[in-house]
C-alpha positions, 0 to 999 in steps of 0.5 A: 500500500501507498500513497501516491497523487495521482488517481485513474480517470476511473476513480476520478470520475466517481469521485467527482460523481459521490462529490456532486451527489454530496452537494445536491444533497447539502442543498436539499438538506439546506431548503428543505431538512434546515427549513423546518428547524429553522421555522420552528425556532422563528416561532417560538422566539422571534414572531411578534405578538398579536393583540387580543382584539384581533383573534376571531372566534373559533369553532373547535370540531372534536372527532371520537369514537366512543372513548370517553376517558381520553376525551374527558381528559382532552375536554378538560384541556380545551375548556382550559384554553386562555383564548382572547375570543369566543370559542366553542367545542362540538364533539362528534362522536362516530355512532351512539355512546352513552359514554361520550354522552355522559362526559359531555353533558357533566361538563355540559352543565357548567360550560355550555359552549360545549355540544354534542352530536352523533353520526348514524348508525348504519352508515354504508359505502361512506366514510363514517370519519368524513360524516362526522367531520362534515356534521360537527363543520356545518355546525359550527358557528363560527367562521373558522373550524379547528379540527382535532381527534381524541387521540391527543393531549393538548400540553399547553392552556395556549394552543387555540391562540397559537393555531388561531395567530395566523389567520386574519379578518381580511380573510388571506389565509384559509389554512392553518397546518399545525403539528402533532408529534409522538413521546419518544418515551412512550415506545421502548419497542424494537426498532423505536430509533428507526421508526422515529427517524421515519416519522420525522422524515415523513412530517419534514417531508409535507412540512418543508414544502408547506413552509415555503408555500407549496402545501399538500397536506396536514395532520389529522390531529391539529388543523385549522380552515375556514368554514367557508373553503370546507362548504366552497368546495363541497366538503370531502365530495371529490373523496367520498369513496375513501376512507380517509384523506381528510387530511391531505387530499382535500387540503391539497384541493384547497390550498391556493398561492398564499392562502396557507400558513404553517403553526409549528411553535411549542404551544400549538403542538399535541401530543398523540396517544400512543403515536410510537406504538408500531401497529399505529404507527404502520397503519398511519403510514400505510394510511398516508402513503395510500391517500397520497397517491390521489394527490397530483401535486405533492413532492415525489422527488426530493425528499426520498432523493436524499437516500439515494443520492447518499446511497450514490454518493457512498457507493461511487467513493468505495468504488474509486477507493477499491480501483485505486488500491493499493494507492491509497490516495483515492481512498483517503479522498473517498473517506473524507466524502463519506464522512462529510456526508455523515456529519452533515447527515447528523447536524441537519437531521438532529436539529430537525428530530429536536425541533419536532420533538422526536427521539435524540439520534446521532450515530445511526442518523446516515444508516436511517436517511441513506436507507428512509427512501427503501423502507418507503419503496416498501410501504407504498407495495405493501399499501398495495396489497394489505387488507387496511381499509382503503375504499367505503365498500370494503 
């Protein structure tokens, strides 16, 4: 072995090829990867505070399906918002319970902004979640519907004026997308780090693009939108056969340039249920890869690009360093590629698991983001082929 400067045309060329993937990758990762740390750290410390005469009125819409003890506890929060304006609470529960009945009408007696409805029992060929969304929005009072599940806990006595900040009485913004994110603590099941890596990439992967003025769909959990843009479009009507997609393909039908607007400060997110438990976390995945592919404009590209340009990238320089050998040269320019490559993937993707609350990574960071593009791959053939509800009349 030695080390000698000069490297065949070869090996040249590949290491000119895992250079050139490195840069595009450190620029996706700068617009896109950076972009959501970036946002979330101007939310918290650097928007300027509205004055309490200019929050609207608010309706909150509460989807359930008969849980009454997780409901009772996210109630209990909601009427403990400090909110600057009127606002009510509507709970449509999925189907008759006396339960969900009880609970809302022991709180019902002290707090009467809080109302109760049902969907039909019977309903077929119809999305029983679209129904009872359909049913709380038209009974709203209120111009503007904040959408949650009782699925979450809402941490902070702030989160209805923070999701509410954006929106205005001029009417530009429509949409609110917040966030909801998962306790890294509540999974100690094998393969946690990769599922929370997988979960981060996929919320940086609809969230980088909605930053910057390119939304193509939310969080079920926490997201707002005027009553208006709801019944101008005629509700779910174009999506009425599927099951879900509530929470993507009919925002990517109402978005318009500049009429959304991204809520990721600390007080705006909720916290899900069991969100790390990995059937959950499988069918919500699976759920969001299936609607997705009814979405016409939605990033295909960049996000999984990232796995396979570092996957390029690796590749080409273990090449060019097993061309060269016993010259060494080649191989001391290869290792510096992949491990600047390596760094960058710990720096960038730390600051964006950090800024969503997701499990602290380090090591296994370039193992996760080279091979995120793969077990995605995957999850779009087994969305093919598993027997998860997709279509009302199965």
């Amino acid at each position: 072995m030695y080390l000698y400067p000069e490297i065949s045309n070869t090996a040249m060329w590949l290491l000119c090829i895992a250079f050139l993937a490195g840069l595009m990758l450190a620029a996706i990762y700068f617009f896109r990867v950076r972009s959501v740390a970036v946002y979330r750290r101007k939310a918290d410390h650097e928007r300027p505070r509205k004055a309490d005469s200019d929050f609207l009125p608010a309706s909150i819409v509460v989807y359930s399906q008969g849980d009454s003890e997780p409901l009772q506890t996210l109630l209990a929060q909601l009427l403990n918002q400090q909110y600057p304006a009127a606002y009510e609470i509507i709970v449509v529960n999925e189907g008759e319970s006396a339960d969900v009945r009880d609970t809302v009408s022991m709180l019902r007696a002290s707090h009467p902004n809080i109302y109760l409805t049902f969907t039909p029992e019977g309903v077929v060929n119809l999305s029983r979640k679209k129904l009872a969304l359909t049913l709380g929005i038209k009974a709203a009072r209120y111009d503007i519907v904040v959408l949650t599940t009782s699925a979450v806990e809402i941490e902070s006595p702030l989160w209805l004026r923070n999701v509410m900040q954006p929106f205005d009485r001029d009417g530009k913004i429509d949409i609110v997308l917040g966030f909801a994110y998962s306790d890294p603590d509540e999974d100690d099941s094998r393969g946690r780090r990769c599922r929370a890596f997988d979960a981060a990439a996929d919320s940086v992967r609809w969230l980088g693009p909605a930053i910057v003025g390119k939304p193509f769909r939310g969080t079920e959990y926490n997201i707002a939108y005027r009553k208006k843009a709801f019944l101008d479009n005629k509700g779910f009507a174009r999506s009425l056969n599927l099951h879900y997609g509530d929470d993507d393909i009919f925002i990517s039908e109402i978005v318009r340039p500049g009429n959304t607007a991204v809520e990721l400060s600390d007080a705006s997110m909720v916290r899900l249920r069991n969100g790390n438990h990995p059937r959950i976390f499988s069918e919500r995945v699976l759920r969001h890869v299936f609607t997705e592919s009814f979405i016409r404009r939605r990033p295909r590209i960049l996000m999984p690009l990232t796995g396979w340009l570092q996957i390029v990238a690796f590749t080409a320089a273990i090449v060019a360093g097993v061309l060269d050998y016993p010259n060494l040269y080649a191989t001391a320019i290869a290792a510096v590629i992949i491990v600047l490559i390596c760094v960058m993937d710990i720096l960038f993707w730390r600051k964006a698991l950090h800024a969503l609350k997701a499990r602290s990574l380090c090591l296994t960071i370039p193992w996760f983001s080279a091979t995120y593009p793969i077990r995605r791959l995957i999850r779009k053939l087994h969305s093919r082929i598993s027997k998860q509800k997709k279509y009302t009349w199965t």
